[in-house]
C-alpha positions in Angstrom: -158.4 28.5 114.5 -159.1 32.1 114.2 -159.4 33.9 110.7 -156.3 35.4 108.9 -155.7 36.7 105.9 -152.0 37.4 104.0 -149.8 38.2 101.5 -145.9 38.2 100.7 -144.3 40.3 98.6 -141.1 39.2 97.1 -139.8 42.3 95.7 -137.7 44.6 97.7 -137.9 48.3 98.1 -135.0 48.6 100.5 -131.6 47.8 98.8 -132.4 44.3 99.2 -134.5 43.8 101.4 -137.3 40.9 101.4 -140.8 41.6 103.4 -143.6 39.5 104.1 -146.8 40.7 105.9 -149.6 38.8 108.3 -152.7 40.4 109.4 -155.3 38.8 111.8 -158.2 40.0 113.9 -157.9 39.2 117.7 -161.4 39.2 120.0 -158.8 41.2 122.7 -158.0 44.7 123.7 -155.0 46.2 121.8 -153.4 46.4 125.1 -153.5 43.2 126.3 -152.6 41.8 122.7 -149.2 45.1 123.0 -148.4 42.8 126.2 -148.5 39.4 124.8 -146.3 40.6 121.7 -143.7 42.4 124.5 -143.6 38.8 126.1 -143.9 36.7 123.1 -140.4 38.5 121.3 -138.5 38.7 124.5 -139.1 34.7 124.6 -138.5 33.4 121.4 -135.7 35.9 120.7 -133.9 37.7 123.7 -132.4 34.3 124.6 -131.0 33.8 121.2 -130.5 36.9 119.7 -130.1 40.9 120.2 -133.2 42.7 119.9 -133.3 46.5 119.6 -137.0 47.4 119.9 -138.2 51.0 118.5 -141.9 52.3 119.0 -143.4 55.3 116.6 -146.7 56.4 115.7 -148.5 53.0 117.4 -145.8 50.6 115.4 -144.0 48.2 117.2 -140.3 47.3 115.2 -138.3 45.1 116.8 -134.6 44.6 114.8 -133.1 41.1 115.7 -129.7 40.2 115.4 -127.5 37.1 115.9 -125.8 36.8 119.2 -122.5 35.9 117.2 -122.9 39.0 115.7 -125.1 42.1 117.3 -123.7 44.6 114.4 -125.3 42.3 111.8 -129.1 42.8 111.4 -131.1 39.6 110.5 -134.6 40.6 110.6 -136.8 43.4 111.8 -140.8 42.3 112.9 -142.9 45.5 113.0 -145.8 44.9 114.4 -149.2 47.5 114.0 -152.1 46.8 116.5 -155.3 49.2 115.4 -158.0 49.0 118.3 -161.2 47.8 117.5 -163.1 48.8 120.6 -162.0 45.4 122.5 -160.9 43.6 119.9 -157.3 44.2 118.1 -156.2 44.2 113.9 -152.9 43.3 113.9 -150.5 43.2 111.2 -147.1 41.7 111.4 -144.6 42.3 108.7 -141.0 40.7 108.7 -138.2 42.1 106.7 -135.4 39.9 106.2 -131.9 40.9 104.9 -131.1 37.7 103.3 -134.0 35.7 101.7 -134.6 32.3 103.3 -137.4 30.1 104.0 -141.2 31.5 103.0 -141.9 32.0 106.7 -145.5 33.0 106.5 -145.9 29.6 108.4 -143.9 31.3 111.4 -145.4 34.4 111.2 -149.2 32.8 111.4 -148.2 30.8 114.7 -146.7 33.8 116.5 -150.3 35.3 115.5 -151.9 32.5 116.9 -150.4 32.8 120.3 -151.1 36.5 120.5 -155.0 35.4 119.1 -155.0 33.7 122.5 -152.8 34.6 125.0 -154.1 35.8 128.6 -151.6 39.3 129.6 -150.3 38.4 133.0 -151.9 40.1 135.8 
């Protein structure tokens, strides 16, 4: 299992809302890793959800929203890859509007699949 390391804050800094951060180092090139993120939210989320995705400064932010509901934001995963010269840093941080769950848990598996996901050729 490859190395992570973490921390949650519970204390907002948005009018209410709750974040929780994931880093990891990945032995693959930022742009194969930018891919497998691309692939990996369009999967787990497109199908059930709305997701709006926004790209500044090398920041990846993609604002999820119930299908019930698309006006109604749930959570936003921003996602910052930092190339290592063939290898990636990537930190995932999830902001939730409503606190739920402690989903560090989650946030560790979707960094597992982007640890060792192939980009599709």
């Amino acid at each position: 299992m490859p190395s992570s390391c973490h921390a949650h804050a519970v204390a907002s800094t948005l009018g209410g809302m709750w974040t929780h951060r994931t880093q990891r180092h990945v032995d693959r090139p930022a742009s194969e890793v930018r891919g497998d993120v691309a692939r990996l939210v369009a999967l787990t989320w497109g199908r059930a959800g709305m997701v709006t995705t926004t790209e500044h400064h090398g920041r990846r932010s993609d604002w999820i929203s119930s299908a019930t509901d698309p006006d109604e934001l749930d959570v936003v995963l921003t996602w910052t890859l930092v190339d290592l010269d063939g290898a990636t840093f990537v930190t995932l941080e999830l902001d939730e509007m409503d606190r739920g769950p402690d989903p560090i848990g989650q946030m560790e598996a979707m960094l597992d699949v982007v640890s060792v996901a192939r980009a599709v050729r």
